[in-house]
C-alpha positions as CSV (number, residue, x, y, z in Angstrom):
1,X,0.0,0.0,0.0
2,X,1.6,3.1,-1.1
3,X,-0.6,5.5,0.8
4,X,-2.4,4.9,4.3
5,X,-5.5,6.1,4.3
6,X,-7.8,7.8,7.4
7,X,-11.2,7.3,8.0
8,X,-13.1,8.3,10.8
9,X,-9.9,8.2,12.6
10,X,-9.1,4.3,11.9
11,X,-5.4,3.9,9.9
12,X,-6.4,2.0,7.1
13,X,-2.8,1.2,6.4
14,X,-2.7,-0.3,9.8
15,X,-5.4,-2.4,10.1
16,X,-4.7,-4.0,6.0
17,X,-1.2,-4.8,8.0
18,X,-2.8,-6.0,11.0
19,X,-5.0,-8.1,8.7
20,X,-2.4,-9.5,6.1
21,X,-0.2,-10.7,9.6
22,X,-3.3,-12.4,11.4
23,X,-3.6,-14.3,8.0
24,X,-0.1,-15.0,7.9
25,X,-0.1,-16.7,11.8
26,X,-3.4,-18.3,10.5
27,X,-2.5,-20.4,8.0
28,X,0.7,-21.0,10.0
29,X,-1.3,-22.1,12.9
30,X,-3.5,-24.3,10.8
31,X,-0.5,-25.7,9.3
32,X,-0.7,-24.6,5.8
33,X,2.8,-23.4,5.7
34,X,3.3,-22.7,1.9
35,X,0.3,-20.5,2.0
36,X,1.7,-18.9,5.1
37,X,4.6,-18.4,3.1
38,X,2.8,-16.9,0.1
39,X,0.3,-14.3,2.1
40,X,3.8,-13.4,3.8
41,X,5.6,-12.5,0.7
42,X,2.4,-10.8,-0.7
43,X,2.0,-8.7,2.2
44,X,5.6,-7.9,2.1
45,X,5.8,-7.2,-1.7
46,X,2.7,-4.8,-1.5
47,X,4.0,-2.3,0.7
48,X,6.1,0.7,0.7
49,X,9.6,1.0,2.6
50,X,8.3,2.7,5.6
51,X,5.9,-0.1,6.5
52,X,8.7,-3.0,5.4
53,X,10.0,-2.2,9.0
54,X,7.3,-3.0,11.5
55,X,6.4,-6.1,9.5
56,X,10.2,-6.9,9.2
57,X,10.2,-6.7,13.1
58,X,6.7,-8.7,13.5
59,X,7.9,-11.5,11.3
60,X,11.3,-11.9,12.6
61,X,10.3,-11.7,16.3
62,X,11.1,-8.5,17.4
63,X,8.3,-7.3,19.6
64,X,5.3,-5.3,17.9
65,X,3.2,-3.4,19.9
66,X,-0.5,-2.0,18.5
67,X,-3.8,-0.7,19.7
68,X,-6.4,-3.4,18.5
69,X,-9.1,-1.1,17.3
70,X,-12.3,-3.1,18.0
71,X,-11.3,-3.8,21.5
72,X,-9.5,-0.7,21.9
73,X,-6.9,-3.0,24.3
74,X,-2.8,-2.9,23.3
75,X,-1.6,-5.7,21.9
76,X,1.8,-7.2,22.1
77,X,2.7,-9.9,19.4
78,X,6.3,-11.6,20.0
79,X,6.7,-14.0,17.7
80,X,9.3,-15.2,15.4
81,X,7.1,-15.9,12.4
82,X,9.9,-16.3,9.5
83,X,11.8,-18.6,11.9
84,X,8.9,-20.6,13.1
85,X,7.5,-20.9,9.8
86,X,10.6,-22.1,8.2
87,X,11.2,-25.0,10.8
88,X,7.7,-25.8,9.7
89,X,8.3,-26.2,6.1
90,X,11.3,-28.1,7.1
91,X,9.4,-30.4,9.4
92,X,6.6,-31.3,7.3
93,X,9.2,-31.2,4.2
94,X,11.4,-34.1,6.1
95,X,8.1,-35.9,6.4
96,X,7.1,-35.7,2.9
97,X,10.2,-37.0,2.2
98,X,9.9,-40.4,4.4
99,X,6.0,-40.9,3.0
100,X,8.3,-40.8,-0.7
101,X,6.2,-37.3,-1.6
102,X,9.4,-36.0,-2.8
103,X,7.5,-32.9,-5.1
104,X,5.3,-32.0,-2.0
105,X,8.9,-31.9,0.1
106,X,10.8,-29.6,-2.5
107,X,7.4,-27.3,-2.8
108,X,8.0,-26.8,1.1
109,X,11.6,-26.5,1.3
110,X,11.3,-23.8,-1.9
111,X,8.6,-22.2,0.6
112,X,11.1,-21.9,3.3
113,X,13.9,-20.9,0.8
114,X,11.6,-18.2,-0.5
115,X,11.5,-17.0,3.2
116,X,15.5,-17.0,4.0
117,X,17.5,-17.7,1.2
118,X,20.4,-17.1,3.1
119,X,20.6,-20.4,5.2
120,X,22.3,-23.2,3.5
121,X,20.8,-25.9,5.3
122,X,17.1,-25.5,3.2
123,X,19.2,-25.6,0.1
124,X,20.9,-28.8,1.3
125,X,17.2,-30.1,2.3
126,X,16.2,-29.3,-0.7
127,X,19.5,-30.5,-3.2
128,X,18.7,-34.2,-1.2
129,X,15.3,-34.7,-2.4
130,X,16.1,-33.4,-5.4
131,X,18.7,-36.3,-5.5
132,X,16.2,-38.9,-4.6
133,X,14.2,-38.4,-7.6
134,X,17.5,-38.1,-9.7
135,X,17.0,-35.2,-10.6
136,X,20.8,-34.2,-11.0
137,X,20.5,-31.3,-13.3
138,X,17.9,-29.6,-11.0
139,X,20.4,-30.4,-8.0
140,X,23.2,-28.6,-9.0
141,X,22.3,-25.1,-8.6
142,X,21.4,-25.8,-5.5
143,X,24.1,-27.6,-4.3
144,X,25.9,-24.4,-5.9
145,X,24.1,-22.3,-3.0
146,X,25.4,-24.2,-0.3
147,X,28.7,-24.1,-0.9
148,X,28.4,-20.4,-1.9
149,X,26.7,-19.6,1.5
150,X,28.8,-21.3,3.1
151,X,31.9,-19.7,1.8
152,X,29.7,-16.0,2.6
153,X,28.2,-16.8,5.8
154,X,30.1,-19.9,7.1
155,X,26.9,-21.3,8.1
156,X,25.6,-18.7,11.1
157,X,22.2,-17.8,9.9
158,X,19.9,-16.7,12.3
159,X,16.7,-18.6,10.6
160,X,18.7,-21.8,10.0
161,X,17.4,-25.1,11.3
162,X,19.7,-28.0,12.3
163,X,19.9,-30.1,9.6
């Protein structure tokens, strides 16, 4: 949203944020992890620069505080969605992977890449199960990331789950 709008003194900015988050923990708490990842990078791509940081803090786990306009009570949110949501998408992506779903697997460990491409261990996950369906070509550049973030970061990412 490039402009926040006022009416009758509600922050219509606000509450389309507030909104777009409580959809985000929604799916996420109904397990629907790819489309928690999805409404996430929607919400993200659709607005401007000055409201990237409270939803940057909100989905990394940095506390959020807001006035809930319906109840008129404060509202502290301190969750780690990104993180939370990624060991998720790892979790049910190791699962796919012993029930042989190998395609449902790399959808959710793309989901989690698409949150934190800077953690090696997805793109390991990921290069794996793209290995088990022999599927060598597809590997590669993936393997490529790895060793490439692992070079960069020597593998300290704050998001990244034990593998």
């Amino acid at each position: 949203m490039v402009c926040a709008a006022q009416l009758f003194g509600w922050d219509l900015g606000s509450l389309w944020q507030t909104a777009n988050q409580r959809r985000c923990d929604a799916f996420l708490r109904a397990d629907r992890v790819v489309e928690a990842v999805e409404s996430h990078q929607y919400m993200m791509r659709m607005i401007d620069d000055a409201e990237k940081s409270n939803c940057l803090e909100w989905s990394t786990g940095e506390c959020c505080i807001f006035l809930d306009n319906i109840t008129s009570m404060l509202i502290v949110i301190l969750i780690a969605f990104k993180k939370d949501c990624i060991s998720r998408c790892v979790e049910k992506g190791d699962e796919a992977v012993a029930a042989n779903n190998y395609e449902r697997a790399i959808e959710l460990y793309s989901a989690a890449i698409g949150l934190d491409s800077s953690c090696d261990s997805l793109f390991l996950h990921r290069t794996k199960t793209k290995l088990a369906q022999n599927l060598f070509a597809e590997a590669l550049p993936d393997a490529d990331m790895v060793r490439t973030i692992s070079i960069i970061f020597s593998s300290n990412c704050a998001n990244c789950t034990d593998t």
